[in-house]
C-alpha positions in Angstrom: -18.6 14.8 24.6 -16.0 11.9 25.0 -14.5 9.3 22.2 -15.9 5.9 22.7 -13.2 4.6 20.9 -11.8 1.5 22.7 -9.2 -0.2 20.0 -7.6 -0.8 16.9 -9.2 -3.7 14.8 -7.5 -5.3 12.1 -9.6 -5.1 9.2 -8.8 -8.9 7.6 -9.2 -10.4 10.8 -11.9 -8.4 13.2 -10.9 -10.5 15.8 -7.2 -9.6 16.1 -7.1 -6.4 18.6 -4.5 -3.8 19.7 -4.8 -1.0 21.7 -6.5 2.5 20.1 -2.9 4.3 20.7 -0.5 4.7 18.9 -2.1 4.9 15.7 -0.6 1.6 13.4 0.1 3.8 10.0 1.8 1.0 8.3 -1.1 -1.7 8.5 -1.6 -4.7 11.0 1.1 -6.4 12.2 -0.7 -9.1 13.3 -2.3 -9.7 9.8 -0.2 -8.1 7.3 2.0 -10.2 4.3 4.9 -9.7 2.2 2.2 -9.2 -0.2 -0.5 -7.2 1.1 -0.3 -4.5 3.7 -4.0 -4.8 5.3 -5.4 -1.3 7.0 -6.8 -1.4 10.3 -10.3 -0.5 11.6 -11.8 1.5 15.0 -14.2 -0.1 17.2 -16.4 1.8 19.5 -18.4 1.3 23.0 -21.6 1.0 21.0 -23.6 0.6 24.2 -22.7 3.5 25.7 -23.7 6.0 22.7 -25.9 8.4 23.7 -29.9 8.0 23.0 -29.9 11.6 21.7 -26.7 11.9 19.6 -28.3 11.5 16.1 -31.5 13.9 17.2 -29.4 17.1 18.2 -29.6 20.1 16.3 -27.0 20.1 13.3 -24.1 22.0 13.8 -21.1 22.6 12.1 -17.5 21.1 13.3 -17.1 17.0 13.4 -17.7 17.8 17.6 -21.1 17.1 17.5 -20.1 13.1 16.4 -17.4 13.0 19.1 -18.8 9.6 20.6 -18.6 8.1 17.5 -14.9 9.1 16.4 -11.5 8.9 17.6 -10.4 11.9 19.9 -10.9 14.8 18.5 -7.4 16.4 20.2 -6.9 19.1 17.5 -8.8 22.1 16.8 -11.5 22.3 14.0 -12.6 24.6 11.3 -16.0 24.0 10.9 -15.8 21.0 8.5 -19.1 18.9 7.7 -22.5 19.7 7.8 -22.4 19.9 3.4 -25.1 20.2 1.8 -27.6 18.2 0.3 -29.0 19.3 -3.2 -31.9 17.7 -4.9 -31.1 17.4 -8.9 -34.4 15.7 -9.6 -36.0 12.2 -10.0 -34.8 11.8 -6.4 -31.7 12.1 -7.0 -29.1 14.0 -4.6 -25.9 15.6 -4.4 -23.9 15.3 -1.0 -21.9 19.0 -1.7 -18.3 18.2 -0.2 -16.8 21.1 -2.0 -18.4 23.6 0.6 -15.8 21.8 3.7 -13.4 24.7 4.9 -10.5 23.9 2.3 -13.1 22.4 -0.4 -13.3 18.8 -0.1 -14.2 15.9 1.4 -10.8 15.5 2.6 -11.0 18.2 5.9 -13.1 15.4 7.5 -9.8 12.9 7.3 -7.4 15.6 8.5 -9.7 16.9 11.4 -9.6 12.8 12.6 -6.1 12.5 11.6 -4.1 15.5 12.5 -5.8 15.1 15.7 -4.2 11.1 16.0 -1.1 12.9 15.6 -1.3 15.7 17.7 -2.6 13.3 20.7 0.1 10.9 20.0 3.1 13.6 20.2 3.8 13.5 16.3 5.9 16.7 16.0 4.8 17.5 12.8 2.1 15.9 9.6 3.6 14.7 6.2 0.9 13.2 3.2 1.3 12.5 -0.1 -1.2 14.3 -2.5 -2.4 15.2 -5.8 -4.2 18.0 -4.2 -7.2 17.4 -2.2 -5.7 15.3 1.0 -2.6 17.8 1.2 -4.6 21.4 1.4 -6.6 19.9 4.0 -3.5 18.2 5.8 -2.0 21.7 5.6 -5.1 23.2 6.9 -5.3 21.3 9.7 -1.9 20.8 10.7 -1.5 24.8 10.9 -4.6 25.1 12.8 -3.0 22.5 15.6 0.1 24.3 15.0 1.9 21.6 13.8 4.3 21.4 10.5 3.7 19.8 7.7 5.6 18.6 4.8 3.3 17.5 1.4 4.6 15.0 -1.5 2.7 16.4 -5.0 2.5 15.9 -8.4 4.7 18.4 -10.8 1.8 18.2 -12.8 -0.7 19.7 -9.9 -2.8 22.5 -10.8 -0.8 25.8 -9.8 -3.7 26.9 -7.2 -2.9 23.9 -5.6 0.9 24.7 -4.4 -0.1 28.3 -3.7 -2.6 26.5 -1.6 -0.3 24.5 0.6 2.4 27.1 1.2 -0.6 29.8 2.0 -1.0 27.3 4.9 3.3 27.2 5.7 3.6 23.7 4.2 6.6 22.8 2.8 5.8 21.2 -0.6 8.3 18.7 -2.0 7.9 17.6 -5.5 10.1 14.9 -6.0 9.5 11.7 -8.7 6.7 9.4 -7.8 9.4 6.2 -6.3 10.9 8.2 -4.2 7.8 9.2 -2.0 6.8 6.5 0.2 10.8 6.1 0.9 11.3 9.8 2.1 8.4 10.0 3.6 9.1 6.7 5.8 12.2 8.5 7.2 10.7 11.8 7.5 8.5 9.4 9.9 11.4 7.4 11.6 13.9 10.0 11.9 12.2 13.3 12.4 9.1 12.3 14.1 6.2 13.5 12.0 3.0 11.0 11.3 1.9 10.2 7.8 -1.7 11.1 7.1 -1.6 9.0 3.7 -0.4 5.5 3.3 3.2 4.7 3.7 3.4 1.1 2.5 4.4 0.0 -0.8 1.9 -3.4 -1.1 -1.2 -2.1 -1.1 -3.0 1.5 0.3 -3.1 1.1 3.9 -3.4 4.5 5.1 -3.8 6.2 8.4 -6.4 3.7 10.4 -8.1 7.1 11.7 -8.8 8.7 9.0 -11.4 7.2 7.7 -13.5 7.5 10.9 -14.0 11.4 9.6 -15.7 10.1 6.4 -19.0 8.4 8.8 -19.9 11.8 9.6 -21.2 12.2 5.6 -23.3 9.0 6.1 -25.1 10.3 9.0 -25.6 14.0 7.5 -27.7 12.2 4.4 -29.6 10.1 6.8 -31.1 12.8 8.9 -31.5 15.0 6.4 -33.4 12.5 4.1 -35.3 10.9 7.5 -34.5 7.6 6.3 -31.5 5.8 4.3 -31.0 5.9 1.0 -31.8 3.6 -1.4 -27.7 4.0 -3.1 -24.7 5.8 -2.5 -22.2 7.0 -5.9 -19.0 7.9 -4.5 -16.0 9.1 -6.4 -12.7 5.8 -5.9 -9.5 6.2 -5.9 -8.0 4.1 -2.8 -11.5 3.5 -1.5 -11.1 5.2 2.1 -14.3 7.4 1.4 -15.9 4.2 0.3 -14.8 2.3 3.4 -15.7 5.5 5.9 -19.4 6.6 4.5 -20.4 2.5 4.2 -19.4 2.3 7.9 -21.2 5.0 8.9 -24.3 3.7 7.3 -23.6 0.1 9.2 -23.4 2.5 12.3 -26.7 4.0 11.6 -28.7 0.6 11.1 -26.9 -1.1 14.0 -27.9 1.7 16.9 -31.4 1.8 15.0 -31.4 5.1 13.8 -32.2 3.9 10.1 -33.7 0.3 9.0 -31.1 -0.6 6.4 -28.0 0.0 4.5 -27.7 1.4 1.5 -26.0 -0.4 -1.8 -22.7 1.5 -2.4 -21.1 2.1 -5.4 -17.8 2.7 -6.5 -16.9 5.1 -9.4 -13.3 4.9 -10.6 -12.1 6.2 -13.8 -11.5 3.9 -16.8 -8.1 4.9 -16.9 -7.3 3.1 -13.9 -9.7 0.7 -12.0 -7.6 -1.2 -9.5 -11.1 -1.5 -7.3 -13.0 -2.7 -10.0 -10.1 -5.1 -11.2 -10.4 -6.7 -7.7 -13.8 -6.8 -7.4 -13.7 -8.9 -10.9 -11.0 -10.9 -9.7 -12.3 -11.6 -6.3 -8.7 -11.0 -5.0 -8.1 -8.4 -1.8 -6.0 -5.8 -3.6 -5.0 -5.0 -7.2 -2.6 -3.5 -9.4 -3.3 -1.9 -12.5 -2.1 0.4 -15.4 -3.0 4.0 -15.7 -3.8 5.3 -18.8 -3.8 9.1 -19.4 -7.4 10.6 -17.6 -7.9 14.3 -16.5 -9.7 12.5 -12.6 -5.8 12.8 -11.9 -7.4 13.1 -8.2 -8.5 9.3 -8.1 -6.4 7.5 -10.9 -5.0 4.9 -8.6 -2.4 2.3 -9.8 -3.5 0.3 -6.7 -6.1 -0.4 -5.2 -7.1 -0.8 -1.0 -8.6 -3.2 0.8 -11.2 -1.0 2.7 -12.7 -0.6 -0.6 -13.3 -4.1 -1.1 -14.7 -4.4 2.8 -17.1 -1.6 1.8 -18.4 -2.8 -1.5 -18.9 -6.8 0.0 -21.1 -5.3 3.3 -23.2 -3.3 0.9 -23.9 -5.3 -2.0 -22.5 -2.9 -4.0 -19.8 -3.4 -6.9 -17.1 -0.7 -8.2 -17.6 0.6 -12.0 -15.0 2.5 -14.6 -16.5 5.9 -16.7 -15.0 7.6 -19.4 -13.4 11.1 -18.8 -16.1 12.1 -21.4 -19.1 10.8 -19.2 -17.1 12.0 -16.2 -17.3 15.5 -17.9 -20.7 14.9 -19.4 -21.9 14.8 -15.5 -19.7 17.7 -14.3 -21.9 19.6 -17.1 -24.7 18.8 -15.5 -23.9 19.7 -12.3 -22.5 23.3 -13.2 -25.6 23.6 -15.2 -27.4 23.5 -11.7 -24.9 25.9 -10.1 -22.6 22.9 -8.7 -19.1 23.8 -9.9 -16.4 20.8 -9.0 -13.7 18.9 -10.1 -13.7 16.4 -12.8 -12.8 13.7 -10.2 -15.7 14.6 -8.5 -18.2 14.1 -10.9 -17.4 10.4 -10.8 -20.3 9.1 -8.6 -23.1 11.2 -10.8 -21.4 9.6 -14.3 -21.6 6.0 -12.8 -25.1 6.5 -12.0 -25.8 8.2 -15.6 -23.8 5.4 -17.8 -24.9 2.5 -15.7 -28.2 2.9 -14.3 -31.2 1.7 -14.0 -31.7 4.2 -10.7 -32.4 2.5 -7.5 -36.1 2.0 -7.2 -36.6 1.3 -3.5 -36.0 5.0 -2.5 -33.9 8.1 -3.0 -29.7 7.9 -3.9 -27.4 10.0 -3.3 -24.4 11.2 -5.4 -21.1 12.7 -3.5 -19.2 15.6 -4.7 -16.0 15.5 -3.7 -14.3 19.0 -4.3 -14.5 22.2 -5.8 -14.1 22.7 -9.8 -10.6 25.1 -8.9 -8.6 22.1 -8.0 -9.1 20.6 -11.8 -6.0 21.0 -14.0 -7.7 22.5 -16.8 -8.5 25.8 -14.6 -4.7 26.8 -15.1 -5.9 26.6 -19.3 -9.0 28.5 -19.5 -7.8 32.0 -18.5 -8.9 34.4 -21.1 -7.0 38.3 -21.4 -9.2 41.3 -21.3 -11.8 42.1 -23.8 -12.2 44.9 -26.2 -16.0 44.6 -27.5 -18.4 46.6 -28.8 -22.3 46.0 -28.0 -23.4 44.2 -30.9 -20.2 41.9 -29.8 -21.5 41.6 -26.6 -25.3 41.0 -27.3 -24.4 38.1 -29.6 -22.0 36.4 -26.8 -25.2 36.5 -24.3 -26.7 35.1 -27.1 -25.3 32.2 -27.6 -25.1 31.2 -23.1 -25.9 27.5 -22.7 -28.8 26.6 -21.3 -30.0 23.8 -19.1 -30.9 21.3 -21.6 -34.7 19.8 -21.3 -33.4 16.8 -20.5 -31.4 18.1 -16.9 -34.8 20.2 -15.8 -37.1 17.1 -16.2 -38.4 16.1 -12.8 -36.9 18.6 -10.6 
């Protein structure tokens, strides 16, 4: 199947156009300012989709949306098709964690790295806490490209063995100094950013985000209908942006009759959506307090976020790392194991209900529970115990509280 993409849009101004290639990594140049850096969007042939795309068998590999995304020019490794797992009072978990490096983030890099591969980018460089670099890794070995990743020192140690298991070359350098390197790893050596390069406000790659649709449309079929909400984990809001578009998609080629309310879940720590949102304002900066979500404790916030949440009706809210790991309790009590990060969307619909009451909603899980920091701390040595020892351990296994099985 062929791309139907016909053009870069800028994303403040729909109306100002430039051609699809090359992809504009630093925002619009049309409509950027000193002070904000706005992202650009994709437009499509919409009339030319095919009557039968959303009614073919589900597959594996983003191929199977190829009308609907940018070119897919690099090869895939089975990303999408996740899960969906009821939790009860119908309520449902989008599963991202079971994408080929365990997160959301292989959707991106499979729209991405293949921007960069069809553009004659000789290699991939990304800035990451974790998540976005093992899938830029990933991907950028399977198009046999390079790739050069910006993390944190404070990154769970399964993270770097990650990256270099895929020949990355991990560069852990203090946070100023990123954007600056990674603009003349760009400029001089040729490589294509997969994460944002400007300093104003979270632009990132305009591609990218196209990968994220795919998660919309997987909940609508498999549902037969929209859902009622969406909870999504927040850091820069391109996951926001990316599944509200594909819902937008759905309604406007009238596969569903509506759009869901989307809802942003961002850490207390940090907030820069929610500060926005508030303020009214396009982007916003905030302090970041101390919060184990290091995955999606933004300083700033981007604009696609605020795009998403004003189509919707929806609104961004904070949650406590202790409500955050109240609902990652939950889930693992089900046999969903992720990240603290991930739990996000599940702990905004907990601590700020009431639930939706027009139909089912829909929590994402971003990412498997390895990536969390606290993996590296709960290591325990072997074991010397006798039976009695070992009876009263099995003992005292948690159970699913009452209040988790209710309604399933």
């Amino acid at each position: 199947m062929t791309s139907l993409a016909t053009a870069q849009r800028a994303l403040r101004d729909p109306s100002v156009r430039h051609p699809l290639w090359p992809p504009l990594t630093a925002g619009c140049p049309a409509t950027s300012t000193d002070a904000v850096a706005y992202p650009l969007d994709i437009d499509y042939a919409y009339d030319r989709v095919p009557d039968d795309l959303f009614a073919r068998p589900a597959a594996h590999g983003l191929e199977r949306w190829a009308p609907l995304l940018p070119p897919l020019a690099a090869p895939g490794l089975g990303e999408g098709n996740t899960p969906l797992v009821p939790l009860g009072e119908d309520v449902w978990i989008k599963d991202e964690s079971r994408n080929p490096t365990w997160s959301h983030k292989d959707r991106l890099n499979r729209v991405a790295v293949s921007a960069a591969v069809a553009s004659g980018a000789r290699g991939i460089v990304v800035s990451s806490s974790g998540n976005h670099g093992a899938a830029a890794a990933a991907y950028a070995a399977r198009a046999g490209l390079p790739c050069a990743v910006f993390t944190s020192a404070s990154a769970p140690p399964a993270v770097a063995s990650h990256l270099r298991a895929y020949g990355a070359t991990v560069l852990t350098v203090p946070g100023p100094a990123v954007r600056p390197l990674m603009r003349r790893i760009v400029d001089e050596l040729g490589y294509q950013s997969v994460s944002s390069v400007t300093d104003s406000a979270h632009t990132g790659h305009p591609f990218g985000p196209e990968g994220y649709k795919t998660i919309a449309y997987e909940i609508a079929l498999e549902l037969g209908r929209a859902p009622a909400a969406v909870h999504l984990p927040t850091g820069y809001g391109e996951l926001l942006f990316g599944v509200t578009k594909g819902f937008q998609e759905l309604a406007r080629l009238g596969v569903t009759g509506s759009v869901p309310r989307v809802y942003a879940a961002e850490p207390a720590a940090a907030g820069a959506l929610t500060e926005a949102m508030r303020t009214g304002a396009d982007t916003a900066r905030v302090p970041v307090g101390p919060t184990a979500a290091y995955a999606i404790d933004c300083e700033i916030s981007g604009y696609r976020g605020v795009v998403a949440l004003r189509a919707s009706g929806g609104t961004a809210r904070t949650v406590t790392d202790a409500q955050m790991g109240a609902a990652r309790a939950e889930l693992a009590a089900r046999g969903l194991w992720c990240e603290i990060s991930s739990a996000a969307g599940l702990a905004s619909l907990r601590a700020h209900g009431p639930r939706e009451p027009e139909g089912p909603v829909v929590c994402v899980v971003t990412s498997s529970g390895y990536k969390d920091t606290a993996t590296a701390r709960e290591s325990h040595g072997p074991m010397d115990l006798e039976w009695a020892e070992v009876k009263a351990l099995l003992a005292r296994r948690p159970t699913i509280p009452d209040s988790l099985v209710e309604g399933s």
